[in-house]
MDTraj code that builds the backbone (N, CA, C; nanometers):
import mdtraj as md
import numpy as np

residues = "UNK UNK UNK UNK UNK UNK UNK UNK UNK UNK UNK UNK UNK UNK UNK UNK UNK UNK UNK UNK UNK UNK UNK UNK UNK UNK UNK UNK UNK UNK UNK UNK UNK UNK UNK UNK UNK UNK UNK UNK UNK UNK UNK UNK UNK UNK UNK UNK UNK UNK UNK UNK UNK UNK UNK UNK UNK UNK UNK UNK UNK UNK UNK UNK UNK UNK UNK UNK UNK UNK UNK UNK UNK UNK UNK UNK UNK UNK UNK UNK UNK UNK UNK UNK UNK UNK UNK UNK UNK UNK UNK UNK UNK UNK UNK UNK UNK UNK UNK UNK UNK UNK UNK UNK UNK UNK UNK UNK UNK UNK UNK UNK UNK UNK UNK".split()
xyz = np.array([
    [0.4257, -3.1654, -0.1901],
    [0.3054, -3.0881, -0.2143],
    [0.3350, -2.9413, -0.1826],
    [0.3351, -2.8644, -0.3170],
    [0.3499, -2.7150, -0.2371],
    [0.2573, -2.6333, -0.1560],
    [0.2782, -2.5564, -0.0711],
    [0.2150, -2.4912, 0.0400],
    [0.1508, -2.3786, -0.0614],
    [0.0152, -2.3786, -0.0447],
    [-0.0716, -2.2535, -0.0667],
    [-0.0621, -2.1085, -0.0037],
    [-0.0810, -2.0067, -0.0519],
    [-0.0390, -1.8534, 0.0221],
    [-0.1710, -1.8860, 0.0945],
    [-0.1937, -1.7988, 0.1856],
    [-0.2675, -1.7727, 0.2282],
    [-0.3285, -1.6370, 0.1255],
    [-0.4461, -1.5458, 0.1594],
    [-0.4593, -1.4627, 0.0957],
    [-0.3943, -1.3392, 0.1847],
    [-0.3861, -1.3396, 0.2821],
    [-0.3212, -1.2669, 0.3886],
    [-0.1833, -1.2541, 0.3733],
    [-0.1185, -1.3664, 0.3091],
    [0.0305, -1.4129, 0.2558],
    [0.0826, -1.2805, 0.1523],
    [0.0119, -1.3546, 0.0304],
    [-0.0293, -1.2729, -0.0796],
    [-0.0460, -1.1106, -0.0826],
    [-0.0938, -1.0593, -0.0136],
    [-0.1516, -0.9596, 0.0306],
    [0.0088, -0.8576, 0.1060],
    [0.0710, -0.9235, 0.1887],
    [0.2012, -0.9344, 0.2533],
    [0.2960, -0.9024, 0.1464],
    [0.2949, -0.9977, 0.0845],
    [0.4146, -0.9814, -0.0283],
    [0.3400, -0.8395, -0.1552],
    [0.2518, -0.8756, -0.1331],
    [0.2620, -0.7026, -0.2430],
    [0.2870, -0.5888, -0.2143],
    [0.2587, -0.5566, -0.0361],
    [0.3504, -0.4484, -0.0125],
    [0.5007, -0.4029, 0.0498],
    [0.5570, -0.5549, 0.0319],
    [0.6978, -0.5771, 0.0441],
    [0.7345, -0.5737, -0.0979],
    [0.7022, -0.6238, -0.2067],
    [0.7165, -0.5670, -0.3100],
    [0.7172, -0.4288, -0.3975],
    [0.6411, -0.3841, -0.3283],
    [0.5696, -0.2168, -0.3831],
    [0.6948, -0.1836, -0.2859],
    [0.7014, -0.2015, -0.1901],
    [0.8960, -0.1498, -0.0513],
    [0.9253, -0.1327, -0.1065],
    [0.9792, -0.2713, -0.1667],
    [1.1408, -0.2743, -0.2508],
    [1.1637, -0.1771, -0.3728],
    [1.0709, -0.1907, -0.4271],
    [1.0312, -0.1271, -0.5746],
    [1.1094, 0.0590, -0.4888],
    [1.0606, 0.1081, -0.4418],
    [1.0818, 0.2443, -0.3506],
    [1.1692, 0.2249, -0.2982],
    [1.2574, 0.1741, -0.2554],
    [1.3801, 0.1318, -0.2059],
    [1.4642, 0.1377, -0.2406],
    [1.4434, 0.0861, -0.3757],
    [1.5688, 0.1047, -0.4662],
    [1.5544, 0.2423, -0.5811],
    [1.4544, 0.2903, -0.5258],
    [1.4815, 0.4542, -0.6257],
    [1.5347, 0.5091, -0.5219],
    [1.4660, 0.5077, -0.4332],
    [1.5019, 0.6440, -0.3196],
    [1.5618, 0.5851, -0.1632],
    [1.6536, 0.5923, -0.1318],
    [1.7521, 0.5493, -0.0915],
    [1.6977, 0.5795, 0.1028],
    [1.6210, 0.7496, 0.0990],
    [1.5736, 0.7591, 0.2236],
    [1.4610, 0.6723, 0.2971],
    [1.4207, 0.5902, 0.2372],
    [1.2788, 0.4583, 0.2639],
    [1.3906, 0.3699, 0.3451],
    [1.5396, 0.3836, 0.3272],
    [1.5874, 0.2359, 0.3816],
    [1.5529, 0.2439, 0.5678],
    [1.5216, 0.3411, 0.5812],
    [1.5155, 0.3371, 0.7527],
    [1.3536, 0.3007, 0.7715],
    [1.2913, 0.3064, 0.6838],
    [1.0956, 0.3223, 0.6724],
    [1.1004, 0.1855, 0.6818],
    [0.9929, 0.1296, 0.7957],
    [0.9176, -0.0148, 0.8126],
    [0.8572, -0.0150, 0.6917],
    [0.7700, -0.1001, 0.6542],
    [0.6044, -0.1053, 0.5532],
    [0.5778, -0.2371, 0.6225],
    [0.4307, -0.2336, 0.6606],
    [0.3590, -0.3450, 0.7119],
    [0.1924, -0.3237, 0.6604],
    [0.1279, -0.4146, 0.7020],
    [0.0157, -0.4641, 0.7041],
    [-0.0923, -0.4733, 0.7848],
    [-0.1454, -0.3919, 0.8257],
    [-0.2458, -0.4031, 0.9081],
    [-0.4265, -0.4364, 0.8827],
    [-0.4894, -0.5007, 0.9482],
    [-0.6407, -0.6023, 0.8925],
    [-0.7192, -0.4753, 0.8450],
    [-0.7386, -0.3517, 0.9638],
    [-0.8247, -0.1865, 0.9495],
    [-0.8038, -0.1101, 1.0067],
    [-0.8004, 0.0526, 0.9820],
    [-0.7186, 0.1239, 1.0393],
    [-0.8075, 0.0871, 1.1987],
    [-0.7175, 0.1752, 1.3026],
    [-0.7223, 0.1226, 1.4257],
    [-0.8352, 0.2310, 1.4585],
    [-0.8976, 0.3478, 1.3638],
    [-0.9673, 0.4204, 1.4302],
    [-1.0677, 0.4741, 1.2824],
    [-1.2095, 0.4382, 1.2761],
    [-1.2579, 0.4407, 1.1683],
    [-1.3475, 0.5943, 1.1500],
    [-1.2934, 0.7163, 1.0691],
    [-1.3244, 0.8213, 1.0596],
    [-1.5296, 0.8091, 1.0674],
    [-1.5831, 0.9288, 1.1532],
    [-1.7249, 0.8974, 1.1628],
    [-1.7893, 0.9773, 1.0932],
    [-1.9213, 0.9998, 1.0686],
    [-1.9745, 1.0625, 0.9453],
    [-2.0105, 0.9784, 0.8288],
    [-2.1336, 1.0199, 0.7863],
    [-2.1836, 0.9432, 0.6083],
    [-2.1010, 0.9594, 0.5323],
    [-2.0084, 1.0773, 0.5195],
    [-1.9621, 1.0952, 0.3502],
    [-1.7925, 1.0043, 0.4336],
    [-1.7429, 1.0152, 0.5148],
    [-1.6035, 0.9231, 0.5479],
    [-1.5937, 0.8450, 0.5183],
    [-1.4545, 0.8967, 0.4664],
    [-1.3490, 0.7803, 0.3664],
    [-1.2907, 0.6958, 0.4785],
    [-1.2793, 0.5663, 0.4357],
    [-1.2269, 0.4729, 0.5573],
    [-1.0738, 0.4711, 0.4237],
    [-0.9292, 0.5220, 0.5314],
    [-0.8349, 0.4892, 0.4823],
    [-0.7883, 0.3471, 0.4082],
    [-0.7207, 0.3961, 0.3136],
    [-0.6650, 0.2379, 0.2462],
    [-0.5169, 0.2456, 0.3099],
    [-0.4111, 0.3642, 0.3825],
    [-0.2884, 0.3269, 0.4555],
    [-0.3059, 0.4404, 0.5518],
    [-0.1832, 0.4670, 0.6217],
    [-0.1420, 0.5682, 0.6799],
    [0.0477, 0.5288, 0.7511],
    [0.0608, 0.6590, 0.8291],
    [0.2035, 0.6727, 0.8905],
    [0.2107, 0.6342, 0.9717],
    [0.2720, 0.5772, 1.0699],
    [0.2746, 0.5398, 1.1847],
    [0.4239, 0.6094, 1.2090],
    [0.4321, 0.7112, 1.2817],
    [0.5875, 0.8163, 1.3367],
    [0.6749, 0.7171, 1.4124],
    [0.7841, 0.7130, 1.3891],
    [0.8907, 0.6681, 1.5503],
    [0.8376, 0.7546, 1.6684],
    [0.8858, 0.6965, 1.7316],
    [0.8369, 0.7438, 1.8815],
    [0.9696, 0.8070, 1.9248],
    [1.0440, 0.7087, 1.9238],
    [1.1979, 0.7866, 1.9878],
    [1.2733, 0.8242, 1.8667],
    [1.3934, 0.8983, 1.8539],
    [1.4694, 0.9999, 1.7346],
    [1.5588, 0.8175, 1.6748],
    [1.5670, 0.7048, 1.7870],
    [1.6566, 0.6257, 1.6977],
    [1.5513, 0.5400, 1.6170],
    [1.4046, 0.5652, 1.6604],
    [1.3037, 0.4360, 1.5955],
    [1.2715, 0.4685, 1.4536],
    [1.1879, 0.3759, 1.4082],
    [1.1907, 0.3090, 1.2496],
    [1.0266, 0.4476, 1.2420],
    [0.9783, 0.4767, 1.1268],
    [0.8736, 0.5313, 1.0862],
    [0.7935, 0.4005, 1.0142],
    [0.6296, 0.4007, 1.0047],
    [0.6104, 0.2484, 0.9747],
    [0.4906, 0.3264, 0.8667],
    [0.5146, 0.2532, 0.7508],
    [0.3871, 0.2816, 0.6437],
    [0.3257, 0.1578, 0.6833],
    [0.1842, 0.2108, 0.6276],
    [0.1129, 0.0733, 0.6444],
    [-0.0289, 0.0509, 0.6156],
    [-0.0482, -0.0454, 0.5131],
    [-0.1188, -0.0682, 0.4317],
    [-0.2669, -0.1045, 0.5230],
    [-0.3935, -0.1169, 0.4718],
    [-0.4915, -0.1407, 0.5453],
    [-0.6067, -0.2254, 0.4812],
    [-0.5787, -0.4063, 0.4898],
    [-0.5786, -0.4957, 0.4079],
    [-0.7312, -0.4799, 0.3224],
    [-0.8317, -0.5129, 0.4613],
    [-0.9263, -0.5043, 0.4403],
    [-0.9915, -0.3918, 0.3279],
    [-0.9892, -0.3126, 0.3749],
    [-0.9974, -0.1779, 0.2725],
    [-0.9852, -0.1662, 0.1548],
    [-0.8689, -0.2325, 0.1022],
    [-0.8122, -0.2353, -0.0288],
    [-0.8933, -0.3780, -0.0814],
    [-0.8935, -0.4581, 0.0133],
    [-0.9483, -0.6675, -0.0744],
    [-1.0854, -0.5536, -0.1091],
    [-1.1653, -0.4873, -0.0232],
    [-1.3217, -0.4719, -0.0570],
    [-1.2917, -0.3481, -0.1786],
    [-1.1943, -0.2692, -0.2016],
    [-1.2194, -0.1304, -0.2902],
    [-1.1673, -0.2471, -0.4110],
    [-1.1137, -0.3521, -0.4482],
    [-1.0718, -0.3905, -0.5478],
    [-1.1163, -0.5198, -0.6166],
    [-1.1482, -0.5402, -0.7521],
    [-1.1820, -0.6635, -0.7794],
    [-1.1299, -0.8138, -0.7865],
    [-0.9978, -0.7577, -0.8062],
    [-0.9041, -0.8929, -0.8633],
    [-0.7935, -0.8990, -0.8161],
    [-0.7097, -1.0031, -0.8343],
    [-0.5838, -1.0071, -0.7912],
    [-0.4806, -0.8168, -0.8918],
    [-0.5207, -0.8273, -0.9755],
    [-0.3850, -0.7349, -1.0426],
    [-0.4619, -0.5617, -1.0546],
    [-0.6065, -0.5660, -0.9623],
    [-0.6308, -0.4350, -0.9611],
    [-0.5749, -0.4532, -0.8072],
    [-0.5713, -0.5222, -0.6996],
    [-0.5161, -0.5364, -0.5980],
    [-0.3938, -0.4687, -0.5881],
    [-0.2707, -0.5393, -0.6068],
    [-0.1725, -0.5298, -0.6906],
    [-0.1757, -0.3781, -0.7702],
    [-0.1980, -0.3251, -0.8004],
    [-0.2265, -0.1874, -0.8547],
    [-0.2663, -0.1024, -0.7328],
    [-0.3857, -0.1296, -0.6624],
    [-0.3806, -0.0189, -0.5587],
    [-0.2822, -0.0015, -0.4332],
    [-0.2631, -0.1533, -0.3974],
    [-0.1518, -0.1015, -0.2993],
    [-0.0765, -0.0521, -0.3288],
    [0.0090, -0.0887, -0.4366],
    [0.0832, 0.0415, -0.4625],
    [0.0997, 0.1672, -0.4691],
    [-0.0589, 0.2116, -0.5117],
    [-0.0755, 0.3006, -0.5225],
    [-0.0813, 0.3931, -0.3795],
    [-0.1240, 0.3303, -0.3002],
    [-0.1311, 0.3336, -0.1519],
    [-0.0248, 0.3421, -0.0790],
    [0.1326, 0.2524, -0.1099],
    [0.2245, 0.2395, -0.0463],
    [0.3069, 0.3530, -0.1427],
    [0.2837, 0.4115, -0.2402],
    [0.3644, 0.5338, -0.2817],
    [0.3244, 0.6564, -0.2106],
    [0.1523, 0.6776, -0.1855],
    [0.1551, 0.7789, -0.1298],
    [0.1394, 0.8117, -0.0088],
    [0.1361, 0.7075, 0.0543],
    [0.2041, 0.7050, 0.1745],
    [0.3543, 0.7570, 0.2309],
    [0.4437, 0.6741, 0.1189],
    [0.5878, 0.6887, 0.1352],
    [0.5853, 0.8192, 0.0750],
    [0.5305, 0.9076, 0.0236],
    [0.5232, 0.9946, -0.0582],
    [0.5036, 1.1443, 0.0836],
    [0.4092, 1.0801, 0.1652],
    [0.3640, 1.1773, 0.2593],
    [0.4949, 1.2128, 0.3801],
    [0.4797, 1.0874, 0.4154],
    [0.6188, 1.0524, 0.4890],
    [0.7194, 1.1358, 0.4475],
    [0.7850, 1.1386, 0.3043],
    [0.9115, 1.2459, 0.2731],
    [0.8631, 1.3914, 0.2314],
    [0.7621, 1.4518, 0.2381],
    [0.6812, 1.5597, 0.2354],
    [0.7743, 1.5608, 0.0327],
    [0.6954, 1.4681, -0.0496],
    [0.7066, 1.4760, -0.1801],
    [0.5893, 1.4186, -0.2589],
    [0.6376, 1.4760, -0.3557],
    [0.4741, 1.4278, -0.4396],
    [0.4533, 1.3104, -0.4633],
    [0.3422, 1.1797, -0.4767],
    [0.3394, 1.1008, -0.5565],
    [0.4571, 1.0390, -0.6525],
    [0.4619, 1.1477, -0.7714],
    [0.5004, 1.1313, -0.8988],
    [0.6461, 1.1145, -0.8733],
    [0.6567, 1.2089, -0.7709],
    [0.8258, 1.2147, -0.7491],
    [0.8878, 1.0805, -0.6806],
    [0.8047, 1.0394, -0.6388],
    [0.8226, 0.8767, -0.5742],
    [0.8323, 0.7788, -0.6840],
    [0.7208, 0.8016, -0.7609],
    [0.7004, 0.6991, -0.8570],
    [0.6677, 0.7667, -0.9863],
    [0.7082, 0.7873, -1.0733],
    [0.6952, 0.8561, -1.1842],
    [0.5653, 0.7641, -1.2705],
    [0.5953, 0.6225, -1.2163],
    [0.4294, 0.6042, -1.2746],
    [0.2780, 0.5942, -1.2202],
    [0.3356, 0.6795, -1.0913],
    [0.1908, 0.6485, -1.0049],
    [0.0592, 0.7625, -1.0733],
    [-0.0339, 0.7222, -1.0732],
    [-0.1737, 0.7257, -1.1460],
    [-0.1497, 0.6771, -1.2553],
    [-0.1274, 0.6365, -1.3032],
    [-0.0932, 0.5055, -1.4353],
    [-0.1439, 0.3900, -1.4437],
    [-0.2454, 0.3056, -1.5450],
    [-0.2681, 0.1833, -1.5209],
    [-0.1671, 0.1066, -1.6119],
])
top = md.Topology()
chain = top.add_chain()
for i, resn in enumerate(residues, 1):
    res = top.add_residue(resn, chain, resSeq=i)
    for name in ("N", "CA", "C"):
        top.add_atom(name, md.element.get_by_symbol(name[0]), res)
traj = md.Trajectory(xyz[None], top)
């Protein structure tokens, strides 16, 4: 009987996927974590605040890892379906990785804003 993903599973593997995808263009991501986190750890206050869909997480010491990282919740509620899902994290894990190397979007991903 095969084992079901979880949706949390699922969710996991698309931004280890969206990694790899960046990984193999740009060679400086190989030291960059990417993980998953449920909501950011600190929710901006105010009516018009945007609640993040990722952010950076810095090394602490000069030998540690830099950590992108996706922000599950955020993205399951901004999206309808599995393949607009799938579409935003990415979109999320480029410009993230994008911020991280102080480069544009596009220059990360030449098809990011693209459906």
């Amino acid at each position: 009987m095969p084992l079901a993903l979880t949706r949390s599973d699922t969710f996991d593997s698309l931004v280890l996927e969206s990694a790899d995808r960046l990984r193999r263009r740009l060679p400086e991501l190989a030291g960059v974590d990417f993980g998953v986190r449920e909501v950011p750890p600190v929710l901006p206050e105010g009516d018009d605040a945007t609640v993040p869909l990722g952010g950076i997480v810095r090394a602490r010491t000069p030998d540690g890892r830099d950590l992108v990282v996706v922000y599950r919740r955020p993205v399951e509620l901004r999206s309808r379906d599995r393949d607009e899902r799938a579409h935003l994290v990415h979109e999320v894990v480029v410009e993230q990785a994008a911020e991280l190397l102080g480069l544009s979007p596009e220059s990360v991903d030449p098809r990011y804003g693209q459906e």
